[in-house]
N, C-alpha and C positions, 0 to 999 in steps of 0.2 A: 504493500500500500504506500501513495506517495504521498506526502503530507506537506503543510506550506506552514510556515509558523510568522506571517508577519507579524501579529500582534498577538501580545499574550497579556489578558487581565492581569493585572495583580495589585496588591490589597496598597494603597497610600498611605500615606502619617494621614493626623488629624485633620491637615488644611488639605486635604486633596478630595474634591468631587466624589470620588468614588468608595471615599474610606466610612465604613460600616457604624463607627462611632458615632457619627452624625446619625442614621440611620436607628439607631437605638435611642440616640438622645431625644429622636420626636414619637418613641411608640406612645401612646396614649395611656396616662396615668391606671391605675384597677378603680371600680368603680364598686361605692355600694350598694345596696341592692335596690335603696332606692332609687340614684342617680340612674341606674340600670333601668330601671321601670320608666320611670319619668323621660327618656332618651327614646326608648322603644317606641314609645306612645307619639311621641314628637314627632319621630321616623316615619312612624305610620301613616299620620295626619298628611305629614308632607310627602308622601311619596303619594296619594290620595290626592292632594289636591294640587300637585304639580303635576299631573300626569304621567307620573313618572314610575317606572322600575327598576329594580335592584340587581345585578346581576354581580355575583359573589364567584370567587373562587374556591378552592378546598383547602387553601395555605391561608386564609384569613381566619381572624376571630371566628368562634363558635357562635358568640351573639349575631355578628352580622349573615354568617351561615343562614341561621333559623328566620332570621327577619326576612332573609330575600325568599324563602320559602313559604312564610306565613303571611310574606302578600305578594304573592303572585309572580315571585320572582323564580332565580332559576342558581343552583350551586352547580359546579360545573369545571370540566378544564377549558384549556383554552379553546377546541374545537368548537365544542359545545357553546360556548359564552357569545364568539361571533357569530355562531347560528343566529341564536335565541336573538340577540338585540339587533343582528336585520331583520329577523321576523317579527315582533311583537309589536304591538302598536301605539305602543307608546312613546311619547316624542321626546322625554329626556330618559336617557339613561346614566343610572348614577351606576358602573364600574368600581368592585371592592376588589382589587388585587394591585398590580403594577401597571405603571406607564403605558410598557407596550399592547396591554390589553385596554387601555383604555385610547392608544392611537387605531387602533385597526377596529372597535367600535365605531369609531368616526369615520374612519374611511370607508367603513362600509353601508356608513349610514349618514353620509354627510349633512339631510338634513335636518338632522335630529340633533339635538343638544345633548352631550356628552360630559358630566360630570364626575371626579375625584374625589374620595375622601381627602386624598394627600397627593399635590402632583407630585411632590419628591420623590414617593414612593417606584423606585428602577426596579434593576434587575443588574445583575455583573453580569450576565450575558449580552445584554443590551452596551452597558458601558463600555464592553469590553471589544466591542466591532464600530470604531469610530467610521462614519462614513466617505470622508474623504478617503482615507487608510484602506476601507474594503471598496471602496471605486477602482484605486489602484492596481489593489490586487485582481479584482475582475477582468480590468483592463490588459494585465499579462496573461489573462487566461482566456480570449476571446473563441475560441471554440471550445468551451464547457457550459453548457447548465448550470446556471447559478439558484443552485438550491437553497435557501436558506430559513432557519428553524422559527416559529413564530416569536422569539424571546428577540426580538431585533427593534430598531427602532422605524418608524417611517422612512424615512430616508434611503435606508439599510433595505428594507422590501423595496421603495422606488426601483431599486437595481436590478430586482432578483425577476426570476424568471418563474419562480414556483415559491410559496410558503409552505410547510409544512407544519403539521405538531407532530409529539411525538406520538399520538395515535394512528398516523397515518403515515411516518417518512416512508416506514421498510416497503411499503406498497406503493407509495409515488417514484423512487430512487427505483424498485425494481422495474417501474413501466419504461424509467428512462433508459435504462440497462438494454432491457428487451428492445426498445427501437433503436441500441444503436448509441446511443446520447453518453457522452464521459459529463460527469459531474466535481459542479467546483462547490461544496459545503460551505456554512457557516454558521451560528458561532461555535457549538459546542465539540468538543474534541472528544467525549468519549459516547455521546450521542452518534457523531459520525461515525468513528470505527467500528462502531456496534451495525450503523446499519451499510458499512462497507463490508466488515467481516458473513450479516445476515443475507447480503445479495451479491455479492463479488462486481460490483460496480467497482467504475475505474472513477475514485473520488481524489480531489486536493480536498487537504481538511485546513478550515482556519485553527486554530490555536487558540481555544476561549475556554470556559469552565463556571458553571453555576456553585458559588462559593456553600453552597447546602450540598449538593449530592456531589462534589469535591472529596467532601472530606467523611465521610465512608468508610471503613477502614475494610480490606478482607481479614487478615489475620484474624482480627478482633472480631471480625463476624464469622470466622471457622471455628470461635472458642465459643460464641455466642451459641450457633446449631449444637455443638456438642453438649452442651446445656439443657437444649428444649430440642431433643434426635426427632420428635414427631412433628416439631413446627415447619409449615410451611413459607420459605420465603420469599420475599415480594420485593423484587427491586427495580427503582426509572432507570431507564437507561441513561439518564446522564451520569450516572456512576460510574468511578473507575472500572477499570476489565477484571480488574480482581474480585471485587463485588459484585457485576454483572456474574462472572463465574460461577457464584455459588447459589444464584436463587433457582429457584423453581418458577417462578413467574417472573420475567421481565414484561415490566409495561407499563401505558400511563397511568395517570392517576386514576381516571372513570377504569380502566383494567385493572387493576391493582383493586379499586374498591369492588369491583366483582367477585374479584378472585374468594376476595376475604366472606361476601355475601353467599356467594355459591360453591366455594369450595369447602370440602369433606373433612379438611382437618381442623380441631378446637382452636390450635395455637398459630401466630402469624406473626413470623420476625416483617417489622417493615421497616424500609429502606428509601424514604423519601421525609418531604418536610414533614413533622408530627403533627399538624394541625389535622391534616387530613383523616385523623383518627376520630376526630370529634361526629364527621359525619358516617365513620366505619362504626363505631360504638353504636350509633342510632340506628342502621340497620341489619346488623348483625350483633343485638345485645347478647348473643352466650358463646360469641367467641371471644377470647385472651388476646392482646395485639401488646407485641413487643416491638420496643425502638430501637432501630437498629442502632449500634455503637458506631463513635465520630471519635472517640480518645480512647485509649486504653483506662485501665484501673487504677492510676494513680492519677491521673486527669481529675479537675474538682467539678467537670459535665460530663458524664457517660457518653450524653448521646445532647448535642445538644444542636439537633437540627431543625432549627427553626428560620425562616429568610426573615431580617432585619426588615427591610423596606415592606413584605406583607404586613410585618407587625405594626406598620403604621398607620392602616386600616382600623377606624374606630368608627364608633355610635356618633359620637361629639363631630366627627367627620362627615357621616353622611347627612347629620341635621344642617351644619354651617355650608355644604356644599349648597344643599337644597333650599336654604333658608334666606342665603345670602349670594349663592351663583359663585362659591369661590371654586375653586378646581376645574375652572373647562379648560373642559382638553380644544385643542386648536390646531387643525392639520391646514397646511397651505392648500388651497384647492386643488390647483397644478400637479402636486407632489402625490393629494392626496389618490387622483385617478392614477396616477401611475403607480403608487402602490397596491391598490386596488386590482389590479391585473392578476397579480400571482395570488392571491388571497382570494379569487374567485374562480380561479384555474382550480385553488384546491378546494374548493367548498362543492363545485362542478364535479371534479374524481371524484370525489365522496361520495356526493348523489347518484353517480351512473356507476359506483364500483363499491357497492354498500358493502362486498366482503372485506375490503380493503380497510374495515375496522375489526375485523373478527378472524386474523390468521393463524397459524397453524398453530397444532395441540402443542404447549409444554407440559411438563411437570404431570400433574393427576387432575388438572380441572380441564375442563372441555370447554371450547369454543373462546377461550382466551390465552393469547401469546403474546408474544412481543410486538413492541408498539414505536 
């Protein structure tokens, strides 16, 4: 496999854009049970009389989870999330997760109002593919496909030829394969070789890494299974190859919460952000779900995988977005239809190739693989 490494995220001091501290410095204080009631209610009212819905991720708070659920909203990965808010008919959408999910709302819905709880809230995959920097590199690669993962920013899709999630790469990358098509990746690095290794496509990979399923550890998760021998485990593929290695499910998030819904075993090491547990515990209350480990045993976090910028997502955020119009998101029109090209290429595959979310058998559950 041949790989390209022009840019590779990495973690800044305090004054740099990208550095995580900032990111923790604005999660949203814990609330009491009051302040929690009294917030919901407010939410309610306004997403009621703005017209508006919620559309939440499975790496955000468990409050904002149940809210987008218990009015009419929709929890969701990123596939799902651009479905539902071009389809639903309502004309603001308040987006609870990152940036990039809340730029390709927009573009796919330009005239609808698109609101934040936090626009600060990124992604290090995003950060980490600047777009002058992946212009460049496209620009040495002018007979390849430029594929690139939904965690990107506008700009970054502007370029691309196809979006993908990870629900669907290994089945877009394999169509390009089968006609023929070499492919240039980006951001994620073990995203890619996951799905170069799963299709034997001729891929350049960019050099990026989501600072959550980064740090993963295998070792610590070969000591973890010998622990729990009947658990099954569930890993995204943005994980190292040493982690991918040892699960029994690789896949997205909506696969991964399957697996744990419909698969036969009690116990389930997982291996992605732990929020996502909140909505696993609500459909599968009599299974056991273990965190996969990020540090060894002398580490003072086991497992401490949580994304910073998700956890910026609050209550107090979706009422001031909605109350007061802070967070719109804002895509240049121009930019926005040429991003729009490959975000509708994939949403297009998906509809005329509905297997291409349900590929082949691993492990002991049926009808869910890797993603």
């Amino acid at each position: 496999m041949s790989t390209s490494t022009s840019y590779e995220y990495t973690r800044q001091d305090a004054t740099g854009s990208s550095c995580t501290v900032q990111a923790w410095a604005k999660v949203p204080p814990a609330l009491s049970g009051a302040q929690k009631t009294e917030l919901i209610a407010k939410a309610r009212a306004l997403l009621e009389s703005r017209n508006a819905v919620l559309v939440a991720h499975y790496y955000v708070d468990g409050d904002l989870q149940d809210l987008a659920l218990a009015t009419g909203g929709i929890v969701a990965d990123s596939l799902e999330m651009a479905r539902f808010g071009r389809d639903h008919a309502a004309q603001t959408l308040v987006v609870a997760g990152v940036r990039f999910m809340g730029e390709s709302a927009k573009i796919l819905s330009p005239e609808k109002r698109v609101l934040m709880p936090d626009l600060d809230a990124t992604c290090s995959l995003d950060l980490g593919c600047p777009p002058d920097d992946f212009a460049a590199f496209c620009d040495a690669h002018p007979d390849r496909q430029v594929v690139v993962y939904a965690n990107t920013s506008a700009a970054v899709k502007a370029r691309a030829d196809w979006m993908v999630t990870s629900s669907c790469a290994l089945a877009i990358v394999k169509h390009l394969k089968d006609s023929g098509q070499k492919v240039l990746w980006a951001p994620d690095r073990h995203l890619g070789r996951y799905v170069q290794q799963e299709t034997g496509a001729d891929m350049l990979l960019w050099n990026g890494a989501c600072i959550v399923h980064d740090e993963f550890k295998g070792t610590e998760l070969e000591l973890l299974k010998a622990q729990h021998p009947e658990a099954m485990v569930l890993v995204h593929p943005e994980s190292p190859e040493s982690v991918v290695a040892l699960a029994d499910v690789v896949g997205s998030t909506s696969q991964m919460l399957n697996a744990v819904v419909n698969g036969p075993a009690r116990e389930y090491i997982v291996a992605t952000d732990n929020l996502i547990m909140h909505r696993m515990r609500q459909l599968a209350p009599g299974k056991v779900l273990i965190e996969a480990p990020t540090a060894g045993n002398a580490a003072s976090c086991k497992s401490c995988a949580h994304c910073p910028w998700m956890a910026m997502n609050g209550l107090q955020g979706v009422v001031d977005c909605l109350e007061h119009g802070h967070g719109e998101i804002q895509v240049e029109a121009s930019l926005g239809r040429q991003a729009q090209a490959c975000i509708t290429r994939m949403l297009d595959f998906v509809k005329a190739n509905p297997s291409a979310l349900a590929p082949k058998v691993q492990g002991m559950v049926r009808g869910i693989g890797a993603a």
